[in-house]
C-alpha positions as CSV (number, residue, x, y, z in Angstrom):
1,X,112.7,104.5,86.4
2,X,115.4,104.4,83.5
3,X,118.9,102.8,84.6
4,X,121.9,105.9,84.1
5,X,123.3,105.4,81.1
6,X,126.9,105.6,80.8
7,X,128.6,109.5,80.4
8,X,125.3,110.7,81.2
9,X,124.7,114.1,82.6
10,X,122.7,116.5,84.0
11,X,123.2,120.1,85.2
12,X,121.0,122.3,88.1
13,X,121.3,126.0,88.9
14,X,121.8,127.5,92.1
15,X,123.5,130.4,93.9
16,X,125.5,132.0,96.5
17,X,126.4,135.7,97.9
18,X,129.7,137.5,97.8
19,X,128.7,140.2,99.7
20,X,125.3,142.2,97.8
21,X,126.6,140.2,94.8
22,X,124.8,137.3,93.7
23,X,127.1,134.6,91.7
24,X,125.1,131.9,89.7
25,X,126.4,128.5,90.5
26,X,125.8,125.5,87.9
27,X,126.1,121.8,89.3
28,X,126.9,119.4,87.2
29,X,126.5,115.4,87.9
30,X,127.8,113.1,85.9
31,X,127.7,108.9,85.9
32,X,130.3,107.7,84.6
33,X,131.6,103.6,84.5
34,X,133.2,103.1,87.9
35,X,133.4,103.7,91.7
36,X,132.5,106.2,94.7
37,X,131.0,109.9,94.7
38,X,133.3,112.9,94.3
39,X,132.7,116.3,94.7
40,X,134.7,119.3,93.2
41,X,134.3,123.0,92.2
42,X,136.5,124.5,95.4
43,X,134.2,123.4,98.3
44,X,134.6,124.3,101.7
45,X,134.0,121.8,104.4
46,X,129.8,122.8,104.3
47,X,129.8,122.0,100.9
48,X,131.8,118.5,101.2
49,X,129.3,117.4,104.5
50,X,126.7,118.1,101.6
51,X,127.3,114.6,100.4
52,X,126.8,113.2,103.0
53,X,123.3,114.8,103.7
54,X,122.0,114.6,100.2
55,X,122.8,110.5,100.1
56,X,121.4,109.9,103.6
57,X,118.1,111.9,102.4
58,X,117.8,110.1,99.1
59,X,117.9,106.9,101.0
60,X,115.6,107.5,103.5
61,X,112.8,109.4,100.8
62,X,113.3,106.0,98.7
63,X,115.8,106.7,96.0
64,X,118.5,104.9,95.7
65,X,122.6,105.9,95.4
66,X,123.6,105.8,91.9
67,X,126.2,102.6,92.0
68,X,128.9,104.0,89.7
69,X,131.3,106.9,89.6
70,X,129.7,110.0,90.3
71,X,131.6,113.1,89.6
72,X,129.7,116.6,91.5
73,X,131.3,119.5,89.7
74,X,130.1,123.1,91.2
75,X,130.9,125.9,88.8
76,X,132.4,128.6,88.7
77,X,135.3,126.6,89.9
78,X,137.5,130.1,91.0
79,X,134.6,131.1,93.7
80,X,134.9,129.2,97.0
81,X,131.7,127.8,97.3
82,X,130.7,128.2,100.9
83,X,127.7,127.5,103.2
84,X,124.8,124.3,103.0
85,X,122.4,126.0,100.4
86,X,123.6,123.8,97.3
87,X,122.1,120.3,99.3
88,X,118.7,120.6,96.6
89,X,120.6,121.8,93.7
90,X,122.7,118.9,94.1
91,X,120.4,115.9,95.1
92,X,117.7,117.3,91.7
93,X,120.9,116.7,89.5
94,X,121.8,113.1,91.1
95,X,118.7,112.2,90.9
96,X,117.5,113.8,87.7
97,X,121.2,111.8,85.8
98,X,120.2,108.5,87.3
99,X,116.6,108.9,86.0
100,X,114.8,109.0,89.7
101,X,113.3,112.7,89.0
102,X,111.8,113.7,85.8
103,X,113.3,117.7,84.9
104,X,112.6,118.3,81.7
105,X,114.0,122.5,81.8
106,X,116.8,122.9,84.2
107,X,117.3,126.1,82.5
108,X,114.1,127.8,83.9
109,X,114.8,126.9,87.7
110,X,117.2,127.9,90.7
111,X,116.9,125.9,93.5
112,X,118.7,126.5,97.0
113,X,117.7,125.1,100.1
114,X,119.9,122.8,102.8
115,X,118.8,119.0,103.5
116,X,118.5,117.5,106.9
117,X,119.0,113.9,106.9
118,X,115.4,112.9,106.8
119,X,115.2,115.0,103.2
120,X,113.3,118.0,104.8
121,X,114.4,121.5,103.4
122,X,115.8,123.8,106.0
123,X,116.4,127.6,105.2
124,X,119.0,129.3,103.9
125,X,120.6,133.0,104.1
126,X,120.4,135.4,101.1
127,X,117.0,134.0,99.8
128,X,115.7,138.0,99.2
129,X,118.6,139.2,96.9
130,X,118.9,135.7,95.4
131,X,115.2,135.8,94.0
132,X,115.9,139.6,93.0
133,X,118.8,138.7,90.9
134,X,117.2,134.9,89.6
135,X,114.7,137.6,87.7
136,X,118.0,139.7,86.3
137,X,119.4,136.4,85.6
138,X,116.9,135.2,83.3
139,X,115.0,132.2,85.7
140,X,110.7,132.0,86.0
141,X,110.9,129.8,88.9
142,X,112.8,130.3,92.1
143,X,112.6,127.3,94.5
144,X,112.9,127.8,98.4
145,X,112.7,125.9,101.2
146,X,109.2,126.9,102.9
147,X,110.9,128.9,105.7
148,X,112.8,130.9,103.2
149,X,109.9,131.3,100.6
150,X,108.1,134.9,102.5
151,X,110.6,136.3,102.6
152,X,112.0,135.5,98.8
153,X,108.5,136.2,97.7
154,X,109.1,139.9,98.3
155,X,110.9,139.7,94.9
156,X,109.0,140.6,91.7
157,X,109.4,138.9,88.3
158,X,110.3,135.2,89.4
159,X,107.8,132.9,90.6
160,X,108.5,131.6,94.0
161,X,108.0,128.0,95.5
162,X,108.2,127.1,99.1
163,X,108.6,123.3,99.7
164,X,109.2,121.4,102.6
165,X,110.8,118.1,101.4
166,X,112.2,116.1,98.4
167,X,108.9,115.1,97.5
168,X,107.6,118.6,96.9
169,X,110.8,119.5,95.8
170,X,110.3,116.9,92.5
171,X,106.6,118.1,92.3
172,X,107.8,121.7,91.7
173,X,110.6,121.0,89.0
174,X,108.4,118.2,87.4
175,X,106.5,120.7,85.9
176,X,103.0,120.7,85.7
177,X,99.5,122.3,87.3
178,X,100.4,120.2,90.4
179,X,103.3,122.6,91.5
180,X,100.9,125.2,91.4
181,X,99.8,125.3,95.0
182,X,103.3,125.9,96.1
183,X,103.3,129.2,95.1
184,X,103.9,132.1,97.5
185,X,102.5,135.3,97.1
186,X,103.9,138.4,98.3
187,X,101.8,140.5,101.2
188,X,101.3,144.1,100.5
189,X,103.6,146.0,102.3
190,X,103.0,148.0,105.4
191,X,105.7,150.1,107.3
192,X,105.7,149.9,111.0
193,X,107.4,151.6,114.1
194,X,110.5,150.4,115.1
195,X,110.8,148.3,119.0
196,X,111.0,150.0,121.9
197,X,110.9,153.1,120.2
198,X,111.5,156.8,122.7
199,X,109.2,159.1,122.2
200,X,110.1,163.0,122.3
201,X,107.5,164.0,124.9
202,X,109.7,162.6,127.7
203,X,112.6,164.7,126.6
204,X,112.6,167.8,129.3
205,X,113.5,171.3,128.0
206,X,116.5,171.2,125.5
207,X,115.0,173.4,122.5
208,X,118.0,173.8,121.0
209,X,119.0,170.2,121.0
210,X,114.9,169.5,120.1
211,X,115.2,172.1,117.0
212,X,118.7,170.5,115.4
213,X,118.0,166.9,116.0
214,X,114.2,167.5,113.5
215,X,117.0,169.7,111.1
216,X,119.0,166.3,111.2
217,X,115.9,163.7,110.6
218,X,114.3,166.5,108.3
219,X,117.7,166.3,105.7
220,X,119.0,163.1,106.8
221,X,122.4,164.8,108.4
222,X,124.8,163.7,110.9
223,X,124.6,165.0,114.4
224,X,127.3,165.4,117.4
225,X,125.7,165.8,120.5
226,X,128.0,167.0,123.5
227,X,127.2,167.8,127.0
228,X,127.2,166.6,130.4
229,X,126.2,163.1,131.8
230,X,122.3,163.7,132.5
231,X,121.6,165.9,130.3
232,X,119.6,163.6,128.1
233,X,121.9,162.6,125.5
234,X,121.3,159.2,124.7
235,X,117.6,159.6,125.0
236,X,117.3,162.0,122.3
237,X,119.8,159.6,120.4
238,X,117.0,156.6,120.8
239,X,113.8,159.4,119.9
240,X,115.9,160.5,117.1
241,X,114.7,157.1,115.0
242,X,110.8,157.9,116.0
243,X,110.3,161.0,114.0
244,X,112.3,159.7,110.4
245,X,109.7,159.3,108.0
246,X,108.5,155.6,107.6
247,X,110.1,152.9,105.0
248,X,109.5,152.9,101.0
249,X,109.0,149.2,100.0
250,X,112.2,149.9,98.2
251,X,114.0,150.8,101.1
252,X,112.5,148.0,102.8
253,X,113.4,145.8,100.2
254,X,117.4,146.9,99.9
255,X,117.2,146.9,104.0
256,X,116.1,143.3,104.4
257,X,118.7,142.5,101.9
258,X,121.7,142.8,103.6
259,X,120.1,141.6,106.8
260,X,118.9,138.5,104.6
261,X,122.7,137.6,103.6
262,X,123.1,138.5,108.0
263,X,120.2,135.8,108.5
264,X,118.8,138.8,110.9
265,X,115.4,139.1,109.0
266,X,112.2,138.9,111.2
267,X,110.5,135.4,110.6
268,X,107.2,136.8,110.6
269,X,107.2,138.8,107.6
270,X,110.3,137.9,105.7
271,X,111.1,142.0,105.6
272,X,112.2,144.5,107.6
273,X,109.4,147.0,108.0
274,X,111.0,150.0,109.9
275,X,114.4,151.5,109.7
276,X,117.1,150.2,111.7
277,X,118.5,151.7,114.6
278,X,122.1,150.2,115.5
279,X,124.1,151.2,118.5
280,X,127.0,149.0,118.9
281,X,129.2,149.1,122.4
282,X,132.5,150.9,122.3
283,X,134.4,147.6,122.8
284,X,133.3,146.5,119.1
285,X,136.0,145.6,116.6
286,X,136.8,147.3,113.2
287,X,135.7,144.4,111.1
288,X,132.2,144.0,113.4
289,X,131.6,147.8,112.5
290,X,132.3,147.9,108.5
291,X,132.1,144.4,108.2
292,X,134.4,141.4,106.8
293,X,135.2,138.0,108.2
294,X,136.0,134.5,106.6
295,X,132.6,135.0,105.0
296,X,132.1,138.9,104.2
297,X,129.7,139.6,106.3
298,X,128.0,143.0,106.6
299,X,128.9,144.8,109.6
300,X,126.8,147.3,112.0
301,X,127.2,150.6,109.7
302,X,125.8,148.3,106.9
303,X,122.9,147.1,108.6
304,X,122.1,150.9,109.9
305,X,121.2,151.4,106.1
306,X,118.1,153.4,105.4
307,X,118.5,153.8,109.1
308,X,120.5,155.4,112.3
309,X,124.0,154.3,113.7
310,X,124.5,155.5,116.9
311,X,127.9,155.7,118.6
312,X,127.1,156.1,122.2
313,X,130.3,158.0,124.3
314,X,131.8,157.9,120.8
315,X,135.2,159.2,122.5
316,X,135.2,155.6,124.1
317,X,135.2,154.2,120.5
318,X,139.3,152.9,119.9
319,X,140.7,155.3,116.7
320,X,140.7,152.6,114.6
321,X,136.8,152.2,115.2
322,X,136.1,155.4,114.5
323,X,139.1,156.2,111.2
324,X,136.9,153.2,109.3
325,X,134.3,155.4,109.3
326,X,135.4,158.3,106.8
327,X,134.5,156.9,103.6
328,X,131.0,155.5,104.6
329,X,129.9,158.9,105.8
330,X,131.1,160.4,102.8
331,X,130.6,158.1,100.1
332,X,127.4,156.2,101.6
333,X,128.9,152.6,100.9
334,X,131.6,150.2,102.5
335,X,134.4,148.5,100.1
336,X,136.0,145.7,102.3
337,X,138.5,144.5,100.8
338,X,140.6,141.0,102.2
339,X,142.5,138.4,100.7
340,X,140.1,135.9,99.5
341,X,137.3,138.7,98.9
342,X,136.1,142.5,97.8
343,X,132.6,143.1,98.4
344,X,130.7,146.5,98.2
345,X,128.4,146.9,101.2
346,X,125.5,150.5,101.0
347,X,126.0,152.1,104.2
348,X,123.3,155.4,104.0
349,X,122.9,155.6,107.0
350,X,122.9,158.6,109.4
351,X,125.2,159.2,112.3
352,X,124.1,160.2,115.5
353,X,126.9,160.5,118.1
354,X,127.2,161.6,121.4
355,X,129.9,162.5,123.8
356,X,131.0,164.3,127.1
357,X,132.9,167.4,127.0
358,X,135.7,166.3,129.1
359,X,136.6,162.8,130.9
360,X,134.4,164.1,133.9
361,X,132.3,165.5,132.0
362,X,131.4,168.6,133.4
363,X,133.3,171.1,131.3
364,X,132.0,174.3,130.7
365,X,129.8,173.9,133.1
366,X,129.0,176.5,135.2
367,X,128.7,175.3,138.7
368,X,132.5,174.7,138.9
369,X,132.5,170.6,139.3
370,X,134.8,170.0,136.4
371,X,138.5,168.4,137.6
372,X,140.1,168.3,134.6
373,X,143.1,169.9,133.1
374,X,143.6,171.6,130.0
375,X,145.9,168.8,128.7
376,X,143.4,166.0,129.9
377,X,140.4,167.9,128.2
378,X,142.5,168.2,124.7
379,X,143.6,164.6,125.1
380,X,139.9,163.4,125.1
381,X,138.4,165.4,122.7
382,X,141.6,164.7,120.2
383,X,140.0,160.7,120.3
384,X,137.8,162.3,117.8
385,X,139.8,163.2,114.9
386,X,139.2,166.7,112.9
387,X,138.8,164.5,109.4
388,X,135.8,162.5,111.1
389,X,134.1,166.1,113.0
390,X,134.5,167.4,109.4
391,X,131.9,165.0,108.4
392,X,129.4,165.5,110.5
393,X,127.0,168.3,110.1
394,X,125.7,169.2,112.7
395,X,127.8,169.7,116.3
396,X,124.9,170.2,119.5
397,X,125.9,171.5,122.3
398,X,123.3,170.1,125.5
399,X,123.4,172.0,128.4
400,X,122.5,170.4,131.9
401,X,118.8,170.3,132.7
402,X,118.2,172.4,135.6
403,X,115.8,171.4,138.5
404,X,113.3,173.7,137.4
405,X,112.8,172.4,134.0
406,X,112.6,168.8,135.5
407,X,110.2,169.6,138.7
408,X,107.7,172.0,136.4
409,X,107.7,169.7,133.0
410,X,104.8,170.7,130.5
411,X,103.5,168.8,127.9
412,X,106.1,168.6,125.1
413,X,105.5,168.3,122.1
414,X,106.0,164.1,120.7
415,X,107.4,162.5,117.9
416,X,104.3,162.0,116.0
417,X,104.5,165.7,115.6
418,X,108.2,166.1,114.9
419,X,107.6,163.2,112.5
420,X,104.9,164.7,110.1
421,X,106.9,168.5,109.7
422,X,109.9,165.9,109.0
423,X,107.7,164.1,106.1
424,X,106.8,167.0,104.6
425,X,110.1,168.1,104.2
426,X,111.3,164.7,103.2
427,X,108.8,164.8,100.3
428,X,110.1,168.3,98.7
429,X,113.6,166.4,98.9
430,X,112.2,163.5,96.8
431,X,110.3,165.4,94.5
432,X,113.6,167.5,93.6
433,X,115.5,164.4,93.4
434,X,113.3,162.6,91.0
435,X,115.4,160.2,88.8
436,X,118.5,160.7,90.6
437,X,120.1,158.3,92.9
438,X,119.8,160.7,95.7
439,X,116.6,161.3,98.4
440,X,117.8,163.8,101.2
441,X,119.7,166.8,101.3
442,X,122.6,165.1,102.9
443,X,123.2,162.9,99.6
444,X,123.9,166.2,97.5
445,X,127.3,166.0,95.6
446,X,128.9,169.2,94.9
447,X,127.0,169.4,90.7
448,X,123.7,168.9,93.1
449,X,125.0,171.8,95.6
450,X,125.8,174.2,92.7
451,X,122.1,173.7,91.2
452,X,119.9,173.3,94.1
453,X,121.7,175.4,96.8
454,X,122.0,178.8,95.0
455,X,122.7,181.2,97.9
456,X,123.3,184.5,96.3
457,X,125.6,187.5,97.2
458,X,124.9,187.9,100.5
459,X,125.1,184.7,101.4
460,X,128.2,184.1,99.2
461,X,129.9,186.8,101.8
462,X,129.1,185.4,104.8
463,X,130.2,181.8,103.9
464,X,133.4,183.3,102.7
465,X,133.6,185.3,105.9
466,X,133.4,182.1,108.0
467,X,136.1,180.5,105.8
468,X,138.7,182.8,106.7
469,X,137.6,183.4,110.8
470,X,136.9,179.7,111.7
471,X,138.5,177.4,109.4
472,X,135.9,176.2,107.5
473,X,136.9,173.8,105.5
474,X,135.9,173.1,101.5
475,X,133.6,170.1,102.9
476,X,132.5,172.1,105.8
477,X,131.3,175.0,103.4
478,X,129.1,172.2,101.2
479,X,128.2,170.6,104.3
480,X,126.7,173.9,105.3
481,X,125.1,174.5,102.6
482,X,123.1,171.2,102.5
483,X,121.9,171.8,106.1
484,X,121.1,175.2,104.9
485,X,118.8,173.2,101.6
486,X,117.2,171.2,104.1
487,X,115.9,174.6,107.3
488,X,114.5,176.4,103.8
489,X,113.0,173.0,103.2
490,X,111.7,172.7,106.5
491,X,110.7,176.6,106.0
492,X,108.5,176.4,102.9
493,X,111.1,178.1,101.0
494,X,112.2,177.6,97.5
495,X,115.4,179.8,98.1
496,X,118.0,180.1,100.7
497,X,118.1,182.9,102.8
498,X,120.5,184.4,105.2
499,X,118.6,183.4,108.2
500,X,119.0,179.5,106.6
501,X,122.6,180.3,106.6
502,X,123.0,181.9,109.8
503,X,120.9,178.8,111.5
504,X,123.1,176.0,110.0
505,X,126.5,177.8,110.9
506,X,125.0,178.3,114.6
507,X,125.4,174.0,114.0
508,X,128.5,173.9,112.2
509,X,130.2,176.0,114.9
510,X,128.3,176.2,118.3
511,X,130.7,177.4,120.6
512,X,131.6,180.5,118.5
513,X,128.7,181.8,117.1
């Protein structure tokens, strides 16, 4: 090995996530005449342990501490480098400056893995949208630490290396046939069922609730169902995720992503397979439901994307909870903006929320039990606030399942059913948004409403009719209109008819119509 020569120095690539966003970091290690190890580049306290680990590592693998002043510089020097993926980046560079480790084209490799103390690679969060962007960015070779490698490998246009130690890590960056074997290979990819899914044949009676719940999974809408405790609310709310058509590997792929920068990704396959279904209690906070923290982290309407949030007894759900939840619905991503950080989080996810009519719940109900005043019933259903209903599109009413529809139950029909009408209707929706950024009805802007949703006179009346009896609002009338697209959809239909109309208003407004 070649003695460090004096101003010598040598430069490794890594990364890090701000939010979806992947930043490039370059360290650079340079030996210069002198004394002791520094490390700069606006480190937090992960970063400075790092020296720590990488020099206890090098020892014990056999390499030895360079002896003069060594000066760690981790640029961009603006972004707060944060977390212990930089540990390989780091020790390649020290060791590469003070001639240990022969890398002959820094340029063509980003390297990320943390360093225990015995120089073994441990994994790191992220790995999936790193190795998408290290493509973007212009890098062949992506090096992981062996845990992290399946699930980076799910990335196309890098090759991928999973190591387990310093001593692989210099066989891979040396260059060569040897670092062959390292390779890993992406599986092909194969959608599954989500855990402990509900199925719709244990659902008793409820057509109507049946019939708007497929409308919802069919055109990807919101849904409000309301009705008394019992009356099967929350299990529909669970089914609801059986019958949505399965994952695209590019769903998959943007899925696992955010849950890769979480560090929630399955260890078995390195990708989430089936769409998320997230129903976080009403005690959770703002910034656990849109996300934030000291590390902008994606919250739960984040990693519902390509999937279902559900808001259980969403009139348990604190105002604040629930007002943070405008602009995802409409706009179908999460800016979280703090002091140190804005990141941009997708959030496509559909809404399915259920509620009571009253505190006791038994409003409306015909048997008489309900307790509550007029005042108390307002006071409840105001948690909800008009500007959130107005988003969602479709309001169920469940009515209580009577004795006789429990105690003579007949086969209903199950998801699997539900499932393939709602696939067919999905694939008319793709096929009509081919090369736009959109896949279900509920994605339509208002320039996709005005040339897919042509309605004619008759149905230009009764919208305009409902507008000035019931209130309906300018969103209310698109929103309409897109559950409207998606019944002709489910219909066969190429046009919308007054029947499509009349069937998504009986949604938009069930207690008047």
């Amino acid at each position: 090995m070649n003695e460090c020569q004096e101003a010598s120095l040598c430069r490794a690539y890594t990364a890090t996530c701000v939010g979806m966003e992947v930043v490039r970091v370059t360290v650079e290690v340079s030996i210069t005449p002198g004394v002791g190890i520094f490390l700069v580049g606006l480190p937090d306290n992960a970063v400075r342990e790092s020296m720590l680990r990488v020099t206890t590592a090098m020892q014990r693998n056999g390499y030895r501490i360079p002896g003069r002043k060594t000066v760690v510089n981790m640029a961009p020097a603006d972004i707060r480098k944060e977390g212990s993926g930089y540990d390989a980046a780091i020790a390649v560079a020290m060791l590469a400056v003070s001639g240990q480790m022969f890398f002959p084209q820094p340029e063509k490799y980003l390297i990320m893995g943390e360093l225990s103390l015995d120089g073994k690679l441990r994994k790191v969060r992220g790995a999936l949208p790193i190795a998408v962007a290290a493509s973007a960015m212009g890098y062949e070779n992506v090096v992981f630490p062996k845990e992290s490698a399946q699930e980076a490998s799910w990335a196309s246009g890098v090759r991928i290396f999973g190591v387990a130690d310093l001593q692989e890590l210099e066989a891979v960056v040396r260059g060569g046939d040897e670092a062959l074997e390292y390779v890993v290979r992406g599986r092909e990819f194969l959608p599954s069922p989500g855990p402990g899914t509900c199925d719709f044949s244990e659902v008793a009676g409820q057509p109507f609730a049946r019939r708007g719940l497929e409308i919802a999974a069919s055109g990807g809408h919101n849904v409000l169902l309301c009705g008394p405790p019992g009356s099967g609310k929350s299990l529909m709310s669970k089914c609801l995720a059986s019958i949505l058509p399965p994952m695209t590997r590019d769903e998959a792929v943007e899925t696992s992503m955010i849950y890769s920068v979480a560090g929630l990704l399955p260890e078995d396959s390195g990708l989430l397979t089936y769409r998320p279904y997230r129903a976080p209690h009403h005690t959770a906070s703002p910034a656990a439901v849109v996300g934030g923290g000291t590390r902008a982290m994606p919250g739960e309407i984040s990693l519902a994307h390509n999937g279902v949030l559900c808001l259980d007894e969403i009139a348990q759900f604190p105002p604040s909870v629930l007002d943070v939840l405008r602009q995802p619905l409409e706009d179908r991503k999460i800016v979280v903006s703090r002091t140190r950080y804005k990141v941009t989080w997708p959030a496509a996810f559909m809404l399915v929320a259920s509620m009571n009519p009253c505190p006791c719940g038994y409003a409306g109900e015909d048997d008489g039990r309900c307790t509550c005043s007029a005042g108390m019933i307002h006071r409840y259903r105001s948690r909800v606030s008009g500007p959130l209903l107005d988003r969602i599109d479709l309001n169920i009413n469940v009515r209580a399942v009577d004795s006789a529809a429990i105690s003579y139950n007949p086969a209903q029909e199950g998801s699997r059913e539900i499932a393939a009408r709602v696939s067919r209707a999905r694939e008319v929706q793709l096929r009509r948004f081919a090369g736009l950024e959109i896949r279900t009805n509920a994605g339509m802007e208002p320039c996709h409403i005005r040339e897919f949703c042509r309605i004619g006179e008759d149905g230009e009346r009764l919208l305009r009719r409902l507008m000035d009896s019931y209130g309906l609002s300018a969103r209310g009338y698109v929103r309409v209109l897109r559950v409207a697209r998606t019944i002709a959809d489910m219909s066969g239909s190429e046009n919308i008819k007054i029947a499509h109309i009349s069937e998504a208003v009986q949604y938009r407004f069930p207690e008047n119509v």
